[in-house]
TORRO-769680 format. One record per residue (C-alpha): residue number from 1; y, z, x; residue in one letter. Coordinates in Angstrom, 1 decimal, always signed. Layout:
{drenfi NUM, {Y, Z, X}, "A"},
...
END
This chain:
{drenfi 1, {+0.0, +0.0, +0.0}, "X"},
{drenfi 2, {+3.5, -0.7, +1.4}, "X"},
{drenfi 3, {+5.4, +2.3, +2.5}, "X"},
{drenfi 4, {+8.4, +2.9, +0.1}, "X"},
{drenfi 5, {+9.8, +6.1, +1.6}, "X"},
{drenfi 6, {+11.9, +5.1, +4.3}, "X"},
{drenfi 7, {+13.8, +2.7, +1.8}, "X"},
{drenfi 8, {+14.0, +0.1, +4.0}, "X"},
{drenfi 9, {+12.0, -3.3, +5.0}, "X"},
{drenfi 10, {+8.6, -3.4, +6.6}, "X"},
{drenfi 11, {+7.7, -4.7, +9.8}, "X"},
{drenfi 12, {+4.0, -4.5, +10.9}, "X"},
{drenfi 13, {+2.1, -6.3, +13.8}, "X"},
{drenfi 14, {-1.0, -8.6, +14.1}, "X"},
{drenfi 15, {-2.9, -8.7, +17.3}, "X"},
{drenfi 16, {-4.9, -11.4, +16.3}, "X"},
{drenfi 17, {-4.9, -14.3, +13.9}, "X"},
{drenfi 18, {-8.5, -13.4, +13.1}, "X"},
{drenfi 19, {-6.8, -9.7, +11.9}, "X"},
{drenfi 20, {-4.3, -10.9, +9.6}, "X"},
{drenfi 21, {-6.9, -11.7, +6.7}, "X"},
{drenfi 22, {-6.9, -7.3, +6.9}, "X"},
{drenfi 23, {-2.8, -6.7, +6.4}, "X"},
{drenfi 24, {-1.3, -6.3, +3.0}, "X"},
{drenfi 25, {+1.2, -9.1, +2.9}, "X"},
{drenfi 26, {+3.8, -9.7, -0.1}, "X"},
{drenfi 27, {+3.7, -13.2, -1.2}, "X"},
{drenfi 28, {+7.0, -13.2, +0.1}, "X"},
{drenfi 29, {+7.0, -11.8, +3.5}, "X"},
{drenfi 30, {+7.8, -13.5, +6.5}, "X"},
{drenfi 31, {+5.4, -13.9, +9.4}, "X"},
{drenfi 32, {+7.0, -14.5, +12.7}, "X"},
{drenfi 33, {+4.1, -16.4, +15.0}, "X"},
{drenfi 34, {+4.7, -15.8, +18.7}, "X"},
{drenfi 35, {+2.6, -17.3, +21.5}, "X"},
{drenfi 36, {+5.3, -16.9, +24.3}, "X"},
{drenfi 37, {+2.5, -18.4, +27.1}, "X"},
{drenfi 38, {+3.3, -20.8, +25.9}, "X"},
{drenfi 39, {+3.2, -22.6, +22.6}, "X"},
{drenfi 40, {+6.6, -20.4, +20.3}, "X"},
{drenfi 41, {+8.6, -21.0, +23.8}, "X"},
{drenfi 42, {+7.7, -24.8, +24.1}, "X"},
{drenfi 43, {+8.6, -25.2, +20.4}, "X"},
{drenfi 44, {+11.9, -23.5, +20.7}, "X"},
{drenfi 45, {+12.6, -25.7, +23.6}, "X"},
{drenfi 46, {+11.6, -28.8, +22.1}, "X"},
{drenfi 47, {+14.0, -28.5, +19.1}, "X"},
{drenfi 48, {+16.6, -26.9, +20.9}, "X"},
{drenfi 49, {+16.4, -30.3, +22.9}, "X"},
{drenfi 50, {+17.0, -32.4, +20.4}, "X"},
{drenfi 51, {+13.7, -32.9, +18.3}, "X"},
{drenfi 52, {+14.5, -33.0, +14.3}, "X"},
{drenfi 53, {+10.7, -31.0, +13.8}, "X"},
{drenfi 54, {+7.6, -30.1, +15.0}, "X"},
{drenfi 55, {+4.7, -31.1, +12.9}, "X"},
{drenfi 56, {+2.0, -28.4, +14.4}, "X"},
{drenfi 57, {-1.9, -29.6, +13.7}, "X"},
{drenfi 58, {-4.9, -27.2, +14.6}, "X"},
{drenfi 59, {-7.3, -29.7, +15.9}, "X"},
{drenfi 60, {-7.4, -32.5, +18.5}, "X"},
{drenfi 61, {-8.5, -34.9, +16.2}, "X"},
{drenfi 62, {-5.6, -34.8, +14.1}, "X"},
{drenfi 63, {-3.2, -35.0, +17.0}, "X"},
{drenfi 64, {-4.8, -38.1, +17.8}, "X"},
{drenfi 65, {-4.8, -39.8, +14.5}, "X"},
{drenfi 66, {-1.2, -39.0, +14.8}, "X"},
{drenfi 67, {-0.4, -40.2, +18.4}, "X"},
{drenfi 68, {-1.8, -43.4, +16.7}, "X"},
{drenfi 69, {+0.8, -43.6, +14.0}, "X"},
{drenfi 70, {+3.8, -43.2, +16.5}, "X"},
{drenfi 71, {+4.2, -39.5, +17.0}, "X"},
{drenfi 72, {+4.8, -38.1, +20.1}, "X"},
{drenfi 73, {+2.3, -35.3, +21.1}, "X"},
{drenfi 74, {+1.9, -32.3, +22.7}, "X"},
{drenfi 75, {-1.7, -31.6, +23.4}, "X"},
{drenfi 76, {-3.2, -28.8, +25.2}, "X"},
{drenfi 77, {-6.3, -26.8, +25.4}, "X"},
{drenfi 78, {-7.2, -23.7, +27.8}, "X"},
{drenfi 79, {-3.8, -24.6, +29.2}, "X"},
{drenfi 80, {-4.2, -27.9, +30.5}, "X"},
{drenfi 81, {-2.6, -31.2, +29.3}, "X"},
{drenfi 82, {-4.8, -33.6, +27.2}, "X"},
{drenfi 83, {-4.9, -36.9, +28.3}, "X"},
{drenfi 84, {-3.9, -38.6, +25.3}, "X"},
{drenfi 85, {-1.1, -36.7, +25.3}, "X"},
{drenfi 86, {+2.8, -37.3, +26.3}, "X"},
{drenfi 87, {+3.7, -33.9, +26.8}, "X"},
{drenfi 88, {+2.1, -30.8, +28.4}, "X"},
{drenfi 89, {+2.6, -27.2, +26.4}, "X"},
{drenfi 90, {+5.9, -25.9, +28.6}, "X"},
{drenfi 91, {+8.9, -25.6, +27.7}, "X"},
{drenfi 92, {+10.4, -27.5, +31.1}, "X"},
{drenfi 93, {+8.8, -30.3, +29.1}, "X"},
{drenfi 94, {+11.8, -30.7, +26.8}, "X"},
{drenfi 95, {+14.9, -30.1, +29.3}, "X"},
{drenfi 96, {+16.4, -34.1, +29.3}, "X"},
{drenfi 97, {+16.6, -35.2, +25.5}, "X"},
{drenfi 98, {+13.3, -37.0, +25.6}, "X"},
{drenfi 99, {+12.5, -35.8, +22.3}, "X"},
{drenfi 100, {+16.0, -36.1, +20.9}, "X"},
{drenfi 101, {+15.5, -37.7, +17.5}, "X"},
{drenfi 102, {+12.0, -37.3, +17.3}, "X"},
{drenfi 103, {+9.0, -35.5, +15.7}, "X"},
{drenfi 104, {+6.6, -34.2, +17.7}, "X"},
{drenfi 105, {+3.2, -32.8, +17.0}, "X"},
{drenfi 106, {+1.8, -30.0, +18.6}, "X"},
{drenfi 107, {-1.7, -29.0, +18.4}, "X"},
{drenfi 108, {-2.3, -25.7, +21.4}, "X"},
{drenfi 109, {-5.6, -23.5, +22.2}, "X"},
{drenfi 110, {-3.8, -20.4, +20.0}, "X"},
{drenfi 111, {-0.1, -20.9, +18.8}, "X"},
{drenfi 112, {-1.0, -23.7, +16.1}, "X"},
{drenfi 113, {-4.3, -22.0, +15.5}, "X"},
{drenfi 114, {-1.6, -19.0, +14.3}, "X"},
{drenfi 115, {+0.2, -21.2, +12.5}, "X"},
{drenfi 116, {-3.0, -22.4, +10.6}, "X"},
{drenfi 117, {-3.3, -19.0, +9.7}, "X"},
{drenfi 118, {-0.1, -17.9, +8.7}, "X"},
{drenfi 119, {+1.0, -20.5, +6.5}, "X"},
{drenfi 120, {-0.6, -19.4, +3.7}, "X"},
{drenfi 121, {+0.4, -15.8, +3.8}, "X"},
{drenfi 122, {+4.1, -16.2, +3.1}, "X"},
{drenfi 123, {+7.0, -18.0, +5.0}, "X"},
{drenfi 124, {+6.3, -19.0, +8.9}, "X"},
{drenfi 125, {+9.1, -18.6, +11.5}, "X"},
{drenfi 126, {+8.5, -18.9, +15.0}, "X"},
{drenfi 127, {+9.9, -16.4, +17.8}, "X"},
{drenfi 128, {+9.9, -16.1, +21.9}, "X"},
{drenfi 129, {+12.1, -14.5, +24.1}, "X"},
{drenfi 130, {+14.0, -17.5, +24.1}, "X"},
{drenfi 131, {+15.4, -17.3, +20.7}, "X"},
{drenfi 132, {+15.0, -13.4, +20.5}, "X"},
{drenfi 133, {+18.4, -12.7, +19.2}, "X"},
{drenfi 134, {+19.2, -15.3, +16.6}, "X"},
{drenfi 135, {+15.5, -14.8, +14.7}, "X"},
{drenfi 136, {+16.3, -11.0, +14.7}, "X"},
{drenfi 137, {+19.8, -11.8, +13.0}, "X"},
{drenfi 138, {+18.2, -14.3, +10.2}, "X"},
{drenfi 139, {+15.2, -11.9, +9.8}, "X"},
{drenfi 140, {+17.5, -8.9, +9.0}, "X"},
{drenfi 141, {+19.8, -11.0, +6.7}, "X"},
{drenfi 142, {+16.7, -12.1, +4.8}, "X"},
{drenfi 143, {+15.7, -8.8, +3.6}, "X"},
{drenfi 144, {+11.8, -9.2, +3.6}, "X"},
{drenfi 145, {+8.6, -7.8, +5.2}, "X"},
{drenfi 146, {+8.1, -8.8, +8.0}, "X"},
{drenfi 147, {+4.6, -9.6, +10.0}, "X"},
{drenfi 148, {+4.8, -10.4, +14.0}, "X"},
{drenfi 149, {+1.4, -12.4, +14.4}, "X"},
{drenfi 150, {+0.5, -12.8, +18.2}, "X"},
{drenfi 151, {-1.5, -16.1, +18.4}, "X"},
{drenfi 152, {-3.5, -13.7, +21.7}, "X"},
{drenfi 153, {-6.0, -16.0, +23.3}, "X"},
{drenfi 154, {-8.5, -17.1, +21.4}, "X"},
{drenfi 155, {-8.0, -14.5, +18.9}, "X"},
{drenfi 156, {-8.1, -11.8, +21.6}, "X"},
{drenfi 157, {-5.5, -9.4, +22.3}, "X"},
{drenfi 158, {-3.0, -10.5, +25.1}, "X"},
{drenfi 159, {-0.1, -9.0, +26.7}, "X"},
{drenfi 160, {+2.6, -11.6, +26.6}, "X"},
{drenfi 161, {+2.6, -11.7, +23.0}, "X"},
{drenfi 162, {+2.3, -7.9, +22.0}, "X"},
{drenfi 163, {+5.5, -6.9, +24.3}, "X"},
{drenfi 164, {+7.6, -9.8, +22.7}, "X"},
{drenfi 165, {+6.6, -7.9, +19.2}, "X"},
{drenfi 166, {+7.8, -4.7, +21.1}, "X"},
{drenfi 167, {+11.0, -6.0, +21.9}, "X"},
{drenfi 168, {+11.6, -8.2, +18.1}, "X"},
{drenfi 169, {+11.0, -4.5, +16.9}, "X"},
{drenfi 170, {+13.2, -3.3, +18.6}, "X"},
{drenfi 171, {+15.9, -5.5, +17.9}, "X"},
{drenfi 172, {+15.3, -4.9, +14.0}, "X"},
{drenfi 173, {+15.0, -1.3, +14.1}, "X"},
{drenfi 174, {+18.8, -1.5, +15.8}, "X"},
{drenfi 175, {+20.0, -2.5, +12.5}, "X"},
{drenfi 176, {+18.9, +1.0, +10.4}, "X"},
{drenfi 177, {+17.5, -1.5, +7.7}, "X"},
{drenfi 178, {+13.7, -2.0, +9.1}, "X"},
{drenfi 179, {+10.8, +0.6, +9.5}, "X"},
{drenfi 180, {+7.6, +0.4, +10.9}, "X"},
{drenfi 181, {+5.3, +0.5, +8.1}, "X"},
{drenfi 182, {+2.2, +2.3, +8.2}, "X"},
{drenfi 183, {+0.7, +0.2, +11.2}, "X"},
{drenfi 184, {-0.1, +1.9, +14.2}, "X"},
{drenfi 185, {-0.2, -1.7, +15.9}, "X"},
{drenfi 186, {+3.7, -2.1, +15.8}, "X"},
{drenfi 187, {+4.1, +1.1, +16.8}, "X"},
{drenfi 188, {+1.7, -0.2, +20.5}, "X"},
{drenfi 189, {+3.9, -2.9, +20.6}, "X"},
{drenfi 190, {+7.1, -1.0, +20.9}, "X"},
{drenfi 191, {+5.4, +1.1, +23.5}, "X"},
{drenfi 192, {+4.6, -1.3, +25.6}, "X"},
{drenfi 193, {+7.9, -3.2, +25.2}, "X"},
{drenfi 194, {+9.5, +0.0, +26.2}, "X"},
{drenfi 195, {+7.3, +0.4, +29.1}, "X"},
{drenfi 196, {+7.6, -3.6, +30.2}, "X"},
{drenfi 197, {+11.3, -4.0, +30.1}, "X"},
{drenfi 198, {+12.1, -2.4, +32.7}, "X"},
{drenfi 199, {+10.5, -4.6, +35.0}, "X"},
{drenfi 200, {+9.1, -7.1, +33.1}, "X"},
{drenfi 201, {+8.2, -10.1, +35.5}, "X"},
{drenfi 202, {+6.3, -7.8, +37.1}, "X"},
{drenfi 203, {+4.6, -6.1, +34.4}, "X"},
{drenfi 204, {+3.8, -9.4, +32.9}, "X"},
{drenfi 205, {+1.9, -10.5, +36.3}, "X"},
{drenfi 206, {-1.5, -8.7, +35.4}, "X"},
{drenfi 207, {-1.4, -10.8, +31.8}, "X"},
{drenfi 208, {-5.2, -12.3, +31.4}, "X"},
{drenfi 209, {-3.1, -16.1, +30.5}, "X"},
{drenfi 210, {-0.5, -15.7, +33.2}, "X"},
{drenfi 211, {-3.4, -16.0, +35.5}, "X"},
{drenfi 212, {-5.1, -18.9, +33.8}, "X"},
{drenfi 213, {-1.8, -20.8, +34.6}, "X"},
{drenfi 214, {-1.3, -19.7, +37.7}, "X"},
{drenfi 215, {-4.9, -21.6, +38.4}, "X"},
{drenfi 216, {-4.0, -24.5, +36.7}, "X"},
{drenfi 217, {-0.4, -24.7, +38.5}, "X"},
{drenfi 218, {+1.4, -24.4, +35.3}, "X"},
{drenfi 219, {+2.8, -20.8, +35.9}, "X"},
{drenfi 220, {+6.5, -22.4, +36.6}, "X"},
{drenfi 221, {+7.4, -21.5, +33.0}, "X"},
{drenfi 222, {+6.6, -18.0, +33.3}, "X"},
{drenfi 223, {+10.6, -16.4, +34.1}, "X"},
{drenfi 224, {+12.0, -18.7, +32.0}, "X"},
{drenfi 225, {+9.6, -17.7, +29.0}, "X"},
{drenfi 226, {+10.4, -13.8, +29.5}, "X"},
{drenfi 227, {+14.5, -14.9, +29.5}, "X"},
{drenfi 228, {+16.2, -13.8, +26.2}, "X"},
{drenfi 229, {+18.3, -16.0, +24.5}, "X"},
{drenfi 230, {+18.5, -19.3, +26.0}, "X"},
{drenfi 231, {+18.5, -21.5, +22.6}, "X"},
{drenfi 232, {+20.1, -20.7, +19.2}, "X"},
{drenfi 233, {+17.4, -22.1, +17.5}, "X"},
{drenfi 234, {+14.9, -20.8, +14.6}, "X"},
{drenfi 235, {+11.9, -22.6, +13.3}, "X"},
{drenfi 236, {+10.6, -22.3, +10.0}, "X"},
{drenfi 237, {+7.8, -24.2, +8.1}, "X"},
{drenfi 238, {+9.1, -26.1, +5.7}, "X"},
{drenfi 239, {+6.1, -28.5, +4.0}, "X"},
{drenfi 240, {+4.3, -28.3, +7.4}, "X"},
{drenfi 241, {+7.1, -29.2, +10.1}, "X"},
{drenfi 242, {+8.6, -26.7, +11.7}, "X"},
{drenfi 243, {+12.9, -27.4, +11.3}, "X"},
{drenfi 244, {+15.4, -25.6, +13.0}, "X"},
{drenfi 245, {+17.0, -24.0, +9.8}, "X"},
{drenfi 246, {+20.3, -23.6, +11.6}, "X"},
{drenfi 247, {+21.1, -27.3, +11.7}, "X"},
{drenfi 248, {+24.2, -27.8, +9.6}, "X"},
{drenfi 249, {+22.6, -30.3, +7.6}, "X"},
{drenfi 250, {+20.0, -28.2, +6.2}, "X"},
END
């Protein structure tokens, strides 16, 4: 039952997109997905650079049928770039206005995964560091439950995504209006936010997935996806493309 005492809104946390089936979610609550290593960071990045949306598909095959009708794609599993694909899942991908005017579909080992998942438990918004700030301003001017969903790895529990929870708590609990609600899992998050911001490059390097890209090389992203604020841009589902819903002609 939702917690009604504190009079104000709900946040609670997901570790894992195989959990969220177990949360009591109003119909309209907003879940904020977060993979920050790397798929919410790359997604903020790409529509920041210029893409009008971000059509996010769960399965290879789907990405493919759509590289076939003229998409771009983003393609990635366990970390590595597909070959079929014309981007790789980082956000130094989309730094020159090569997606400028474009869609692009996404389909990544855990964020889209997440998205799968969430869609159908009330509105989808995606958050990173990278657009920390602005999300935490819409969120508390919308009023609702919220639910942080960390896409983990492979519906495991990963660092990365837990402390970002930590710190969007945070952020909403600054504003008097939000409480934690009942869930012992935001109330982890926030500790280990509090724990990892004092340091948290450093905290961040004994991550399970910040090793896997070290291996593969693609551990370049890894300060820039821990830097708050570096795009005023907030992506919402909106029949099944992610839109930046602070572009002045929506």
């Amino acid at each position: 039952m939702i917690q009604k005492s504190c009079g104000g809104v709900p946040i609670e946390v997901c570790f894992s997109p195989a959990l969220i089936g177990f949360l009591n979610i109003k119909t309209e609550a907003i879940v904020v997905v977060t993979d920050i290593l790397r798929a919410s960071t790359t997604m903020v990045s790409a529509l920041a650079d210029g893409a009008t949306s971000i059509i996010p598909v769960a399965l290879v095959e789907q990405a493919k049928f759509l590289k076939q009708q003229g998409f771009l794609v983003v393609a990635e599993r366990g970390g590595a770039k597909l070959d079929f694909a014309d981007f790789g899942n980082s956000a130094f991908e989309f730094r020159d206005g090569k997606s400028k005017g474009e869609k692009i579909v996404f389909t990544t080992t855990n964020g889209t995964a997440a998205i799968n998942e969430a869609k159908e438990r009330g509105t989808v918004a995606i958050g990173a560091f990278s657009n920390l700030s602005v999300l935490a301003e819409w969120l508390t001017n919308q009023n609702k439950q919220v639910i942080i969903l960390c896409s983990g790895w492979e519906n495991n529990f990963c660092l990365e995504d837990t402390v970002f929870a930590g710190a969007l708590i945070e952020k909403l609990q600054s504003t008097g209006k939000f409480f934690i609600n009942n869930n012992d899992s935001a109330h982890a998050a926030l500790d280990l936010w509090n724990i990892a911001k004092k340091d948290i490059l450093t905290y961040i390097n004994k991550a399970q997935h910040r090793l896997r890209l070290q291996k593969l090389g693609a551990d370049d992203v890894i300060e820039f996806s821990f830097t708050h604020d570096t795009a005023k841009v907030i992506p919402v589902l909106i029949e099944n493309e992610l839109i930046d819903i602070l572009k002045p002609d929506l």
